[in-house]
Backbone as a chain_set.jsonl record, in Angstrom:
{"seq": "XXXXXXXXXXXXXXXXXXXXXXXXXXXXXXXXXXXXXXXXXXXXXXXXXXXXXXXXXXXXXXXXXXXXXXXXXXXXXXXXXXXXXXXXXXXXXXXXXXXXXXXXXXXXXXXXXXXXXXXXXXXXXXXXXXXXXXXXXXXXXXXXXXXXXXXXXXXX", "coords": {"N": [[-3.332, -27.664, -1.123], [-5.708, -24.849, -0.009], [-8.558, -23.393, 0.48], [-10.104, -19.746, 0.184], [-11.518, -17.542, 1.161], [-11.699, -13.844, 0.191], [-12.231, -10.532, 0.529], [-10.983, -8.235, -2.455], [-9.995, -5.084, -2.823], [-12.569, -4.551, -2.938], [-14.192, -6.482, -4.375], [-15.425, -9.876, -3.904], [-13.53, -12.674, -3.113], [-12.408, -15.99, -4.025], [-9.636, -18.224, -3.216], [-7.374, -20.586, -4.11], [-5.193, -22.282, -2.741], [-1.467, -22.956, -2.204], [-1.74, -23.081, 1.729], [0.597, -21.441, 2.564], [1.415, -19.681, 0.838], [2.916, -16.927, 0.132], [0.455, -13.968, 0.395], [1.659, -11.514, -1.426], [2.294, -12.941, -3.476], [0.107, -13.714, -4.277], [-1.506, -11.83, -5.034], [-0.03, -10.798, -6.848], [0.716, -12.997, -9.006], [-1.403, -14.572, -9.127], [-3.774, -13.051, -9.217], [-2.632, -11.236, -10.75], [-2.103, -8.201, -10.096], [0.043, -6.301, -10.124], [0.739, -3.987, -8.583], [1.691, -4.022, -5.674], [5.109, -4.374, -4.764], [8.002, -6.891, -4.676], [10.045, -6.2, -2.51], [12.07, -6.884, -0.803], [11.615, -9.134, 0.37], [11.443, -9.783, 3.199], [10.174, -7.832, 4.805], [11.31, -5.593, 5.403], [11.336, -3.348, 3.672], [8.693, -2.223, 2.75], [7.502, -2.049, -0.394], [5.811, -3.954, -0.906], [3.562, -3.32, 0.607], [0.079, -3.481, 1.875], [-3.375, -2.698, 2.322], [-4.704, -4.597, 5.284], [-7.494, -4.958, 5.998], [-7.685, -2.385, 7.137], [-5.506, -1.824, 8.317], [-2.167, -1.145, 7.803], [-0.131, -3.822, 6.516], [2.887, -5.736, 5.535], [2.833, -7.518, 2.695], [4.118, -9.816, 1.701], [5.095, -11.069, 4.337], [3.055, -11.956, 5.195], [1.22, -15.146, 4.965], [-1.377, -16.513, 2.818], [-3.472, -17.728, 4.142], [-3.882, -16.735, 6.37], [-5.171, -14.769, 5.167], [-7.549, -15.115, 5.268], [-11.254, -14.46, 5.185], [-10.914, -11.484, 5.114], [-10.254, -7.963, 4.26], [-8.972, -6.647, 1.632], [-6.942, -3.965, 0.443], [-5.641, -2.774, -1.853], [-3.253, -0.606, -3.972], [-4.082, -0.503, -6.263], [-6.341, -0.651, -5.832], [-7.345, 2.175, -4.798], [-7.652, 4.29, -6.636], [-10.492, 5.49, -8.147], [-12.525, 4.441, -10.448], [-11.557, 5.405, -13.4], [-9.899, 7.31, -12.598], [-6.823, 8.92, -10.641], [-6.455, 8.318, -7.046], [-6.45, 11.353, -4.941], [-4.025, 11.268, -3.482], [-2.688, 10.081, -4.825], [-2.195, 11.782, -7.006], [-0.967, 13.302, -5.802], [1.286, 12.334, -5.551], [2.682, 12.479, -7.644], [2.503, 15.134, -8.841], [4.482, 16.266, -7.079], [6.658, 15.15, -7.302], [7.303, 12.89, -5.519], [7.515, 10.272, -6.422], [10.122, 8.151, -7.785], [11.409, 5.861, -9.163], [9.674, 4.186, -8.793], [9.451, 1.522, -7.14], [8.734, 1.562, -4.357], [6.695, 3.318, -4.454], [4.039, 2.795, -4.116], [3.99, 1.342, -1.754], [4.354, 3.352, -0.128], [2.347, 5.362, -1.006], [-0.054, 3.865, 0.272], [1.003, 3.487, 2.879], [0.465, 6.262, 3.345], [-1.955, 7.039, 2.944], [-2.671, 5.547, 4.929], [-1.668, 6.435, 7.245], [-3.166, 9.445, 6.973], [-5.529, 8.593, 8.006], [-5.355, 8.961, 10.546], [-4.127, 10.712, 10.888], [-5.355, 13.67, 9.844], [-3.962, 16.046, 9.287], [-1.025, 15.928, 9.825], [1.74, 16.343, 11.325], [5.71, 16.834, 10.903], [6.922, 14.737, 11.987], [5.124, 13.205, 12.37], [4.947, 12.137, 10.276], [6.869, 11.214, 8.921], [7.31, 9.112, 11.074], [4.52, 7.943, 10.165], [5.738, 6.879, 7.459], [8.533, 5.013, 8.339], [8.058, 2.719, 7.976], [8.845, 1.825, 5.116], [10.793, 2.175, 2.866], [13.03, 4.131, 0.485], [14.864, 4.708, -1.901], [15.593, 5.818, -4.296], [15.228, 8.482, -3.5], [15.883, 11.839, -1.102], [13.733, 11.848, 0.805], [12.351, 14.272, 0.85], [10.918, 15.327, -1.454], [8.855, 13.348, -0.692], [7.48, 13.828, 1.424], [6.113, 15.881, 0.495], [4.602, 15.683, -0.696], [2.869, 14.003, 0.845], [2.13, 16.159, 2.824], [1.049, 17.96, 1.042], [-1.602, 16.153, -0.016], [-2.091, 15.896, 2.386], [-3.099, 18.644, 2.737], [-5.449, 19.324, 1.243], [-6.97, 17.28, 1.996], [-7.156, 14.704, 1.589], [-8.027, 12.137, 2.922], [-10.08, 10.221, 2.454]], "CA": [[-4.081, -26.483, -1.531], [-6.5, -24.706, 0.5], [-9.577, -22.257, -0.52], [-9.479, -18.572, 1.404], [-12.537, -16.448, 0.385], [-11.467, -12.779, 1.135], [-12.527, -9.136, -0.16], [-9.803, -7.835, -2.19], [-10.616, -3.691, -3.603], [-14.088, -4.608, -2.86], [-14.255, -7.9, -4.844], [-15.485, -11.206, -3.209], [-12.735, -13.594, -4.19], [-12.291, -17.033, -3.635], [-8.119, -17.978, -3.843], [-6.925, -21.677, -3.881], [-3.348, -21.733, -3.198], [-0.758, -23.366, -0.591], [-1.484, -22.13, 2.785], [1.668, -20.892, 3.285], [1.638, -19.045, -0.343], [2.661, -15.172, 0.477], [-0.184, -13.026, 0.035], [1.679, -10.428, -1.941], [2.574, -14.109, -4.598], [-1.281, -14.074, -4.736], [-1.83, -10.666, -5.494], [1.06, -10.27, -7.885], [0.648, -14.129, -9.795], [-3.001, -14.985, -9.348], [-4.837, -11.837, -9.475], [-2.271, -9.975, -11.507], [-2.32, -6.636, -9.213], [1.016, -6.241, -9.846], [1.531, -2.405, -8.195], [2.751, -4.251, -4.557], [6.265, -4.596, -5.369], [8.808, -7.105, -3.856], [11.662, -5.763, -2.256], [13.357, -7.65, 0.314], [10.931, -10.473, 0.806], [11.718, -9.78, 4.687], [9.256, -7.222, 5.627], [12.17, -4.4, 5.983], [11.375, -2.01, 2.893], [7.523, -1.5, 2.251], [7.34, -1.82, -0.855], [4.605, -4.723, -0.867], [2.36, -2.706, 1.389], [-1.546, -3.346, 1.6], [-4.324, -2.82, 3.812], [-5.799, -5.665, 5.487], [-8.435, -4.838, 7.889], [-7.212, -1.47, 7.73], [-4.253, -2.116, 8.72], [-1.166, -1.013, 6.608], [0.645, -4.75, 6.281], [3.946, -5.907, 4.355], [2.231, -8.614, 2.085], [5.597, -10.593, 1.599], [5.19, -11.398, 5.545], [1.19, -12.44, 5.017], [0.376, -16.403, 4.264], [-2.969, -16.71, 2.367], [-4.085, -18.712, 4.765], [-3.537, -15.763, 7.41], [-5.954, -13.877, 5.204], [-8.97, -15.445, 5.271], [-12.245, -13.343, 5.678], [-10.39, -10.183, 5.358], [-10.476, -7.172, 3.31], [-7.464, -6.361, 0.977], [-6.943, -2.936, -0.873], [-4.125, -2.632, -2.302], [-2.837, 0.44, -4.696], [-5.203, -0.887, -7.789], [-7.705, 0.019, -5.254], [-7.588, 3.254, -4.123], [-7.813, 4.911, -7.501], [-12.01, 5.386, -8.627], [-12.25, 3.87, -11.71], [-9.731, 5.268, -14.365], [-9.134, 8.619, -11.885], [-6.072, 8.803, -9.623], [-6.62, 9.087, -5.88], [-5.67, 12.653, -4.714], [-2.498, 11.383, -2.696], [-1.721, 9.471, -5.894], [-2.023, 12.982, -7.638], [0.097, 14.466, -5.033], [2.437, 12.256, -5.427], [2.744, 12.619, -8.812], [2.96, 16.395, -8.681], [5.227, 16.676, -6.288], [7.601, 14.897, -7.867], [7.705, 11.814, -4.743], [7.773, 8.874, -7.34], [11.198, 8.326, -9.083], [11.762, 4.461, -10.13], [8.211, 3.595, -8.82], [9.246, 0.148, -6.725], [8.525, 1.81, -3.256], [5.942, 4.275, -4.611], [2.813, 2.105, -3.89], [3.507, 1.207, -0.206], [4.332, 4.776, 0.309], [1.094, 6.154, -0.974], [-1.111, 3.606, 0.815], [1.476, 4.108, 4.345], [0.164, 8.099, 3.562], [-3.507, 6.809, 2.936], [-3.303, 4.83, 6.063], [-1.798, 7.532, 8.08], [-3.885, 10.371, 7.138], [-6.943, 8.184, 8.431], [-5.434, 9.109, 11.952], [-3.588, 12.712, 11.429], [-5.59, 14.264, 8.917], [-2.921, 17.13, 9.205], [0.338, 15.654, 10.551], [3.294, 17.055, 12.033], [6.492, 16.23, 9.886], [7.528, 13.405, 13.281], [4.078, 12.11, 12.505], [4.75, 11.791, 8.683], [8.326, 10.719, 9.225], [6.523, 7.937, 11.713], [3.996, 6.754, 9.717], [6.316, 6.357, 6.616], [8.984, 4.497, 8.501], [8.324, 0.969, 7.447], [9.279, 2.364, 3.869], [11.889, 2.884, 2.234], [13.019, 4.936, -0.792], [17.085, 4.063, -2.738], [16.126, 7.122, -5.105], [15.382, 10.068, -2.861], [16.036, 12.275, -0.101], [12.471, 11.617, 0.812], [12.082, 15.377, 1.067], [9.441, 15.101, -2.267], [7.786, 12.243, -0.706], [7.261, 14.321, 2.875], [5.985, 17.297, 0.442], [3.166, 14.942, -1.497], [2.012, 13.519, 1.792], [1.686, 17.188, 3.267], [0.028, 18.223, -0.422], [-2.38, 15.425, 0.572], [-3.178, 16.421, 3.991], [-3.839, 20.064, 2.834], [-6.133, 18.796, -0.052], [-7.85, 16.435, 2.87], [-7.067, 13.511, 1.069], [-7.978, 11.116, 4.127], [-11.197, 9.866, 1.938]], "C": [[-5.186, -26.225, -0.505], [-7.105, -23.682, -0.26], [-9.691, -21.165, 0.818], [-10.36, -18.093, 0.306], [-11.638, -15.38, 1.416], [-12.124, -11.633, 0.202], [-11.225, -8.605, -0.926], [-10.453, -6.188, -3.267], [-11.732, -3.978, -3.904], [-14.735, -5.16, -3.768], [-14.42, -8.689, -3.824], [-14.368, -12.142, -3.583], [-12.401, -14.801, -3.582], [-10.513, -17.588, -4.059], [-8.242, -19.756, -3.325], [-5.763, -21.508, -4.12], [-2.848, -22.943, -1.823], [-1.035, -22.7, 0.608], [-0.513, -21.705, 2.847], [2.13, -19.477, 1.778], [1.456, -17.426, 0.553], [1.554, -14.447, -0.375], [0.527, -11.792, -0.925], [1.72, -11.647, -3.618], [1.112, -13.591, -5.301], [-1.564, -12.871, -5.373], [-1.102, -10.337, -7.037], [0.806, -11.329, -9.228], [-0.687, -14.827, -10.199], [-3.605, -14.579, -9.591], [-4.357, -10.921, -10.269], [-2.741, -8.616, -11.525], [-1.131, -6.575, -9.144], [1.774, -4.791, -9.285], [2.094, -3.2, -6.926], [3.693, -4.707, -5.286], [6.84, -5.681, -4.442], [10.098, -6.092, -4.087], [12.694, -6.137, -1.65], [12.716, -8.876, 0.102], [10.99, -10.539, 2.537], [10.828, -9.112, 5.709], [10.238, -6.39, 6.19], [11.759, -3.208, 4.964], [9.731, -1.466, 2.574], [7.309, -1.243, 1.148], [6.099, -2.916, -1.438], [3.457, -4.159, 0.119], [0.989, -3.218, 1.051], [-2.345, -3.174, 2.67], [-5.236, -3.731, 3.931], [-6.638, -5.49, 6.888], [-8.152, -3.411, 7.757], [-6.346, -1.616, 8.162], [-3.233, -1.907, 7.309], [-0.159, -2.727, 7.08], [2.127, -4.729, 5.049], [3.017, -7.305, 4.119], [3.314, -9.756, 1.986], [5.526, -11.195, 3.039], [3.404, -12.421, 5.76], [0.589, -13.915, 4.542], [-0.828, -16.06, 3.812], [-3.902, -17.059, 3.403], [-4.599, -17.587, 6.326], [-4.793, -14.302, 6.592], [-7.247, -14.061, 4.996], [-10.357, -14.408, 6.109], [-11.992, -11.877, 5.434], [-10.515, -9.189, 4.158], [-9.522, -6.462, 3.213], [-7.754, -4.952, 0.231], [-5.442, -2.988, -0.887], [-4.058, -1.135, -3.454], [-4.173, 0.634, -5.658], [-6.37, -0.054, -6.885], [-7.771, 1.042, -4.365], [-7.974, 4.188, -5.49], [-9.684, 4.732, -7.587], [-11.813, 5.644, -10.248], [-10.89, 4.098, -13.018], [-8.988, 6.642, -13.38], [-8.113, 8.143, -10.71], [-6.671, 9.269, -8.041], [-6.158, 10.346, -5.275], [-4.466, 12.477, -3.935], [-1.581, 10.381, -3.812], [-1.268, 10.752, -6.722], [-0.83, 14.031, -6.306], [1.524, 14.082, -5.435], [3.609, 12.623, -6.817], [3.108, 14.437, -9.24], [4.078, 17.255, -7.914], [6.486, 15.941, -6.511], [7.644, 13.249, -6.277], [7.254, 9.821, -5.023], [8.829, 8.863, -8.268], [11.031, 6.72, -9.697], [10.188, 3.915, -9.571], [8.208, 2.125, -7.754], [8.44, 0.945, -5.409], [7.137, 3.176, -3.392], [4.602, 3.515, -3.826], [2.343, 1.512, -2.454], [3.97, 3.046, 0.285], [3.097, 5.283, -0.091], [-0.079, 5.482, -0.221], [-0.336, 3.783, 2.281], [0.948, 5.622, 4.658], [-0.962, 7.717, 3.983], [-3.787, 6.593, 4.543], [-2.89, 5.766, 7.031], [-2.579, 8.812, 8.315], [-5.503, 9.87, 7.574], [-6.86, 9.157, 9.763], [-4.956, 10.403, 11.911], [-4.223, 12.747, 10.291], [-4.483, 15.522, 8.594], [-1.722, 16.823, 10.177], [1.503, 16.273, 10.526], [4.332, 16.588, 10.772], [6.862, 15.0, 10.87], [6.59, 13.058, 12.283], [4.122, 11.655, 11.019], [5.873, 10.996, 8.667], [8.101, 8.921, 9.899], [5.761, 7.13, 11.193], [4.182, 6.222, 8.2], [7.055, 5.156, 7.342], [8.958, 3.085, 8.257], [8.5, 0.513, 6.226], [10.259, 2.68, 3.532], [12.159, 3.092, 1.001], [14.487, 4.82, -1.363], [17.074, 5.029, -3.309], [15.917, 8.57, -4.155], [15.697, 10.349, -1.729], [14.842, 12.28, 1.233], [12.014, 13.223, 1.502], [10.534, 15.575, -0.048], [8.548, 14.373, -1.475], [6.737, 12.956, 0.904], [6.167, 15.354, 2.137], [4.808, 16.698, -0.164], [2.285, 14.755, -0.418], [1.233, 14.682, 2.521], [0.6, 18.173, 2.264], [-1.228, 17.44, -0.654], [-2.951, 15.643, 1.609], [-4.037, 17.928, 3.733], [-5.397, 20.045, 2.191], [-7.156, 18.014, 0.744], [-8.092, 15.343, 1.837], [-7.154, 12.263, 1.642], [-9.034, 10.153, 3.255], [-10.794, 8.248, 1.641]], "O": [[-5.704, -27.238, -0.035], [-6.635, -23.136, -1.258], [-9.493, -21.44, 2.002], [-10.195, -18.135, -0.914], [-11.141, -15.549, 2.529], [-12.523, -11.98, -0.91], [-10.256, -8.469, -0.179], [-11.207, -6.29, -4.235], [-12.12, -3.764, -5.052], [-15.783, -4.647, -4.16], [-13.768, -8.476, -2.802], [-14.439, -12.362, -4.792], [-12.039, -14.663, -2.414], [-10.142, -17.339, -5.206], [-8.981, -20.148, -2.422], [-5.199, -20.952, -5.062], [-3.493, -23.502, -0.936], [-0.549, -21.57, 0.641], [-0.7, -21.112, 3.909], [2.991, -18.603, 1.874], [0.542, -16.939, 1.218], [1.652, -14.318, -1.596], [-0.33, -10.948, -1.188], [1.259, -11.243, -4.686], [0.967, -13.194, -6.457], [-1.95, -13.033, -6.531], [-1.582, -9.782, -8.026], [0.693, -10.833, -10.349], [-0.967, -15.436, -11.231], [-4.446, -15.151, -10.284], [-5.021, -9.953, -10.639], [-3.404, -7.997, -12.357], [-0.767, -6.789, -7.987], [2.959, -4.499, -9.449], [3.32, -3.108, -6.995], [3.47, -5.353, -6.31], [6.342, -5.639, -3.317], [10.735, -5.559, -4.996], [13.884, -5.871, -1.822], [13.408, -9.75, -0.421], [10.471, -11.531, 3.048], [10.641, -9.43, 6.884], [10.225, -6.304, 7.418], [11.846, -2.07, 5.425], [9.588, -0.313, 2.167], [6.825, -0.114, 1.061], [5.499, -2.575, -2.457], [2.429, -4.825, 0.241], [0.764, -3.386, -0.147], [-2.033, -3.472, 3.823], [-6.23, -3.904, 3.226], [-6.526, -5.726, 8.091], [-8.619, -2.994, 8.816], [-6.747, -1.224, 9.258], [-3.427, -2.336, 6.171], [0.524, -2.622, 8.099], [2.312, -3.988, 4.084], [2.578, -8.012, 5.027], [2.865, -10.811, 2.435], [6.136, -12.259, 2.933], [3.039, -13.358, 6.469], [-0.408, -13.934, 3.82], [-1.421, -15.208, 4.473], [-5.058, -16.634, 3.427], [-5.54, -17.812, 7.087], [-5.15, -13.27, 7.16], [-7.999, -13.187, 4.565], [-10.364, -13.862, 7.212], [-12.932, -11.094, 5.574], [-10.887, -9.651, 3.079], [-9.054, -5.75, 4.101], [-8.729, -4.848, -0.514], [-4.498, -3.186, -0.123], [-5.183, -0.674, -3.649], [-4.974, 1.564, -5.749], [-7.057, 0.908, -7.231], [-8.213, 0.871, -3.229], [-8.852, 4.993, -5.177], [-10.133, 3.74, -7.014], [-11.28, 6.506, -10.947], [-9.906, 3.453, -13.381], [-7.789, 6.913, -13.435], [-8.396, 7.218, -9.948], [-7.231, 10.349, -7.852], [-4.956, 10.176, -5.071], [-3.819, 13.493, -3.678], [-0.4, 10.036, -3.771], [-0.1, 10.823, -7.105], [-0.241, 15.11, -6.254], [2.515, 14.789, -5.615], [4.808, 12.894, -6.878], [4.051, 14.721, -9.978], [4.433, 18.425, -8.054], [7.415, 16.231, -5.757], [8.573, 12.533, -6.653], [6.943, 8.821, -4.377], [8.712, 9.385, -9.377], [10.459, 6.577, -10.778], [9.682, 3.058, -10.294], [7.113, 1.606, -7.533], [7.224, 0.866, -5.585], [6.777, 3.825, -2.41], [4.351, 3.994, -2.72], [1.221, 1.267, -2.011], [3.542, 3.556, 1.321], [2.633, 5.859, 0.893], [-1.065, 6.179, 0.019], [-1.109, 4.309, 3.082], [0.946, 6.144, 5.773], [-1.259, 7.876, 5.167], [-4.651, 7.122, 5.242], [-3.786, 6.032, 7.832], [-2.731, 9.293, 9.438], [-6.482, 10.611, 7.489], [-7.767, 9.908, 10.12], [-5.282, 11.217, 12.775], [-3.837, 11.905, 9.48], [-4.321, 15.797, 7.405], [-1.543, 17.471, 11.208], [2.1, 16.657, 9.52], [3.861, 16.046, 9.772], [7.183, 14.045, 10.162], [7.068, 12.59, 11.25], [3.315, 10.813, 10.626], [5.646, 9.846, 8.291], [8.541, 7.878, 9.416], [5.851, 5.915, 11.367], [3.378, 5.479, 7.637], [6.456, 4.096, 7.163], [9.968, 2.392, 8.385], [8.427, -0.679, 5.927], [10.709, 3.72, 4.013], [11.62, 2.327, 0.202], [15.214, 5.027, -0.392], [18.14, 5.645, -3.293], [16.596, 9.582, -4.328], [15.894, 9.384, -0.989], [15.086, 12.651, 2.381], [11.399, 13.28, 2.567], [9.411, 15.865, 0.364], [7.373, 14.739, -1.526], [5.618, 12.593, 1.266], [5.294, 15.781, 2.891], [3.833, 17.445, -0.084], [1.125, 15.163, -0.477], [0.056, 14.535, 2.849], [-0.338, 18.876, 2.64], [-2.013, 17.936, -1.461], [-4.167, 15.606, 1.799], [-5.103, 18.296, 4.226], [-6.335, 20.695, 2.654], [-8.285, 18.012, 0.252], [-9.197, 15.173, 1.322], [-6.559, 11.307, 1.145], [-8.695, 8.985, 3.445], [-11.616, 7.492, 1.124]]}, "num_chains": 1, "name": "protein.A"}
């Protein structure tokens, strides 16, 4: 067991675990934040997404031990208090959530892209989905939330 203080949705938190314990385990089994989803366990579908550092990560790829010091948001934490974030409300309006596994790294892959295009191209939306993937749609909704987000200036 080792101890790994980190920030996680702007909590101090102290985690004792195996170093080698996947960060999304911890999130999902210890902290019961269960919106990252597994999907592969491989780090091919995005549906464990989080941001560490700013950084959009697959958590499933992430030892504990690998996150020491760092600062985690994950889904839970983008919402302000019981209100949805406006690219959670997009997505939600726009219909680009069907079964929900891949919803949660897709809205923080938007979050984390609209830091850098506040108003992106469809390439650049197309681009900074790609480490996502979706089994129920055409990802034509999910293109039309993220752009319902940029208009809205949902970069916040």
């Amino acid at each position: 067991m080792t101890s790994v203080q980190l920030t996680i949705n702007g909590h101090k938190r102290t985690i004792e675990a195996p170093p080698m314990k996947r960060l999304l385990d911890v999130l999902r089994e210890d902290l019961y934040l269960t919106g990252a989803k597994e999907g592969c366990g491989e780090g091919e579908c995005g549906s464990c997404s989080v941001l560490m550092n700013g950084d959009l990560v697959n958590s499933c790829l992430v030892p504990i031990l690998q996150a020491e010091g760092a600062q985690i948001t994950t889904i839970e934490g983008i919402a302000i208090d019981e209100k949805l974030h406006s690219i959670q409300q997009c997505f939600l309006e726009e219909g680009g959530a069907q079964c929900g596994i891949c919803t949660p790294g897709m809205i923080l892959a938007t979050h984390h892209m609209l830091q850098k295009y506040s108003q992106p191209t469809l390439l650049q939306i197309q681009e900074g989905l790609s480490g996502n993937l979706c089994r129920c749609t055409g990802y034509n909704r999910i293109f039309n939330a993220v752009r319902a987000a940029a208009l809205i200036g949902a970069a916040e």
